[in-house]
SELO-873771 format. One record per residue (C-alpha): x, y, z; residue number from 1. Coordinates in Angstrom, 1 decimal. Example, Ala and Ser with C-alpha at 12.3 -4.5 7.8 and 13.67 -1.06 7.14 Angstrom:
<recs>
REC      c1      c2      c3  num
REC    12.3    -4.5     7.8    1
REC    13.7    -1.1     7.1    2
</recs>
This chain:
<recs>
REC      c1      c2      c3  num
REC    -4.1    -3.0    19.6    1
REC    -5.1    -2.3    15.8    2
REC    -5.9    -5.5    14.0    3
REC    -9.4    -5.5    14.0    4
REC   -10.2    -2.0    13.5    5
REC    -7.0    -1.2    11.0    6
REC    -4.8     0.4    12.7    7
REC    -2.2    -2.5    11.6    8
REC    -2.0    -2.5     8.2    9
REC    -2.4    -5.8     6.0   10
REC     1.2    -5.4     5.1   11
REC     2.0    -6.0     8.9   12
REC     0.1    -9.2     9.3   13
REC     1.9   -12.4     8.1   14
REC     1.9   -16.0     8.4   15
REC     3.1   -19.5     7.7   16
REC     1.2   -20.2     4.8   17
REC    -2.4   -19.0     3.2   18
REC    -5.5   -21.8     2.0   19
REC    -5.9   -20.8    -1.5   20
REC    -8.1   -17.6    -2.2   21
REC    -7.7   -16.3     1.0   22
REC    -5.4   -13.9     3.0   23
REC    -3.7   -13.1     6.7   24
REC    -6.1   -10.4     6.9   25
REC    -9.0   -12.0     6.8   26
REC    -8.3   -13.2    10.4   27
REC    -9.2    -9.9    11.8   28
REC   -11.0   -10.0    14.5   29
REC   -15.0   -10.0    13.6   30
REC   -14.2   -10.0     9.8   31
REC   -17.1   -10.8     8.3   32
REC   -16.7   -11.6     4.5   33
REC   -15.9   -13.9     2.3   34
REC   -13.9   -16.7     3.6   35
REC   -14.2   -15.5     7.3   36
REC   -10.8   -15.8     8.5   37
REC    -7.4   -16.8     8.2   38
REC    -7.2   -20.4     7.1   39
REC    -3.7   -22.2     7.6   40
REC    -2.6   -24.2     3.8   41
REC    -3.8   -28.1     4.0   42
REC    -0.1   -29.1     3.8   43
REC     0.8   -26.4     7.2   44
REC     2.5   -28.8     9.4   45
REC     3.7   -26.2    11.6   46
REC     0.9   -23.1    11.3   47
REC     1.4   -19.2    12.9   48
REC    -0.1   -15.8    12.3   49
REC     2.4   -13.3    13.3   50
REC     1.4    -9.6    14.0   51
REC     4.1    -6.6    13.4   52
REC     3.1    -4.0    16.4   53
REC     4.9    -1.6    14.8   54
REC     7.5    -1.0    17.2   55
REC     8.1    -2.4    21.0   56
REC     5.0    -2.5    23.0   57
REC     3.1    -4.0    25.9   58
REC     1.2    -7.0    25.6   59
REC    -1.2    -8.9    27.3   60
REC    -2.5   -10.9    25.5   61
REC    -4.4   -12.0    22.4   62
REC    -8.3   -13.0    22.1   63
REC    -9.0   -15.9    19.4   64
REC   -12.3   -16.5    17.2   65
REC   -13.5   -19.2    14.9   66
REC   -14.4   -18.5    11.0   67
REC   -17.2   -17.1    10.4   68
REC   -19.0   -19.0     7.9   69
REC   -22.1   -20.8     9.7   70
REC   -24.2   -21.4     7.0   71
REC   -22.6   -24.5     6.3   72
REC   -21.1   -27.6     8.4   73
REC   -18.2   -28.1     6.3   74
REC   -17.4   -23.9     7.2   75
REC   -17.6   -24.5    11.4   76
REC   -14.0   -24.4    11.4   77
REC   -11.6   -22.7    14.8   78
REC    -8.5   -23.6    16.8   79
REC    -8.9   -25.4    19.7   80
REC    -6.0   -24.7    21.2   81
REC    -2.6   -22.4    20.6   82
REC     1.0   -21.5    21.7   83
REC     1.4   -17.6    21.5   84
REC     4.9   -16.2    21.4   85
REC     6.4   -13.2    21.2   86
REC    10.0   -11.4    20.1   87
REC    11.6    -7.8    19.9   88
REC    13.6    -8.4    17.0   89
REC    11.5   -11.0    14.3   90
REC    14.4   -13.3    14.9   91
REC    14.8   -14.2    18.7   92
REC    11.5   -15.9    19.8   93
REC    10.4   -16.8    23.5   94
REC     7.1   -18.9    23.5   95
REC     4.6   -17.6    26.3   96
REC     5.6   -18.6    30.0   97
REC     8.6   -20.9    28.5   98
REC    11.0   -19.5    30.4   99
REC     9.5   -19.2    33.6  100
REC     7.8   -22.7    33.5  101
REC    10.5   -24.5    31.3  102
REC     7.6   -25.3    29.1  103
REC     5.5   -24.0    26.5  104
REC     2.5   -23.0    27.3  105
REC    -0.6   -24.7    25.7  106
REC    -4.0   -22.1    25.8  107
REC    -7.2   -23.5    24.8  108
REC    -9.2   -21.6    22.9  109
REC   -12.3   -21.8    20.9  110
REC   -14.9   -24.2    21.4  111
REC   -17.4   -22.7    18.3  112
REC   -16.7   -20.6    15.2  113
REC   -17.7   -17.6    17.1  114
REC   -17.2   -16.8    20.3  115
REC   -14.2   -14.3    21.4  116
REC   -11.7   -16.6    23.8  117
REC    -9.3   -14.1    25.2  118
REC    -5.8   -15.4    26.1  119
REC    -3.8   -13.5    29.2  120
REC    -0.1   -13.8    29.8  121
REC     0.2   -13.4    33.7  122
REC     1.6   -10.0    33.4  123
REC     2.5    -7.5    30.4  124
REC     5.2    -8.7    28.1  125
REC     7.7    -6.3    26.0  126
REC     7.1    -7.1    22.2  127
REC     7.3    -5.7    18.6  128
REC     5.9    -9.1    17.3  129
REC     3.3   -11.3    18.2  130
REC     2.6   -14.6    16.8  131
REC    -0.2   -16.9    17.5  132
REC     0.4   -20.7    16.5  133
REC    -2.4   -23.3    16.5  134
REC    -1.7   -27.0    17.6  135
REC    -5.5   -28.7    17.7  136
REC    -8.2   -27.5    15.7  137
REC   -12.0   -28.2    14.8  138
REC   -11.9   -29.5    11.2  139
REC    -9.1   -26.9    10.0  140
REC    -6.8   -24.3    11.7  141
REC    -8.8   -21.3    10.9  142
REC    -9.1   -18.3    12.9  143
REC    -9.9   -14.4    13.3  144
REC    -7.4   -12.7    16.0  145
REC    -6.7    -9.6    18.1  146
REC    -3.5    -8.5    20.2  147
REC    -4.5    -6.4    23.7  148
REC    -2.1    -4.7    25.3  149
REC    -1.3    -1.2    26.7  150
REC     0.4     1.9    24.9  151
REC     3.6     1.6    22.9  152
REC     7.0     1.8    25.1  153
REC     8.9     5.1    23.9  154
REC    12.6     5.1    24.4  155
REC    14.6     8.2    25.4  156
</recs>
């Protein structure tokens, strides 16, 4: 829906904290340079990414990637697995499937530093917001992200 190629501007992608020297937007989906991804603060007890959309949308889902820095063991960092959840207004949050399960629902996601895991909610969910939180990891919580989903909902 626009993080990997741009369309959502760095100024719309936040998170709980940042590892020194790096940025939100350096989780991008793919990104390449530098550090490789977004890396969660040592101290992060309790790490998101959160992606503005911009205004309400549909989403499906999101797809998950590990940082890309190969070259060296101590760099083969990804989440293992996440909670994604989702609000309207940046203050009301609903986890994924919480309400219809009564429970949070746990994804697993990477299993290398780069492989694309993509992560569906059973149907389209209404959302301006998106964040993805991390609960296990490989080595750190470090990852490169993308939000699918359909066309923007217009109101009349």
């Amino acid at each position: 829906m626009g993080v990997k190629d741009g369309r959502i501007p760095n100024s719309r992608l936040t998170s709980s904290s940042v590892w020194p020297s790096n940025s939100v937007s350096m989780g991008r989906l793919d990104f390449e340079l530098v550090a490789g991804a977004w890396l969660a603060a040592e101290d992060d007890s309790d790490p998101w990414v959160k992606i503005d959309l911009g205004k309400p949308s549909y989403v499906t889902g999101v797809i998950v990637q590990g940082r890309n820095r190969p070259i060296s063991p101590y760099y083969r960092q990804w989440v293992t697995s996440v909670y994604i959840s989702h609000s309207l207004d940046d203050i009301d949050w609903v986890f994924a499937l919480e309400q219809e399960c009564g429970t949070k629902k746990v994804y697993a996601a990477n299993f290398d530093f780069n492989s694309h895991v993509t992560l569906l909610f059973p149907g389209p969910i209404n959302a301006r917001y998106v964040r993805i939180h991390p609960i296990t990891h490989h080595e750190h919580p470090s990852m490169r992200f993308e939000v699918l989903g359909g066309h923007n909902i217009t109101t009349r």
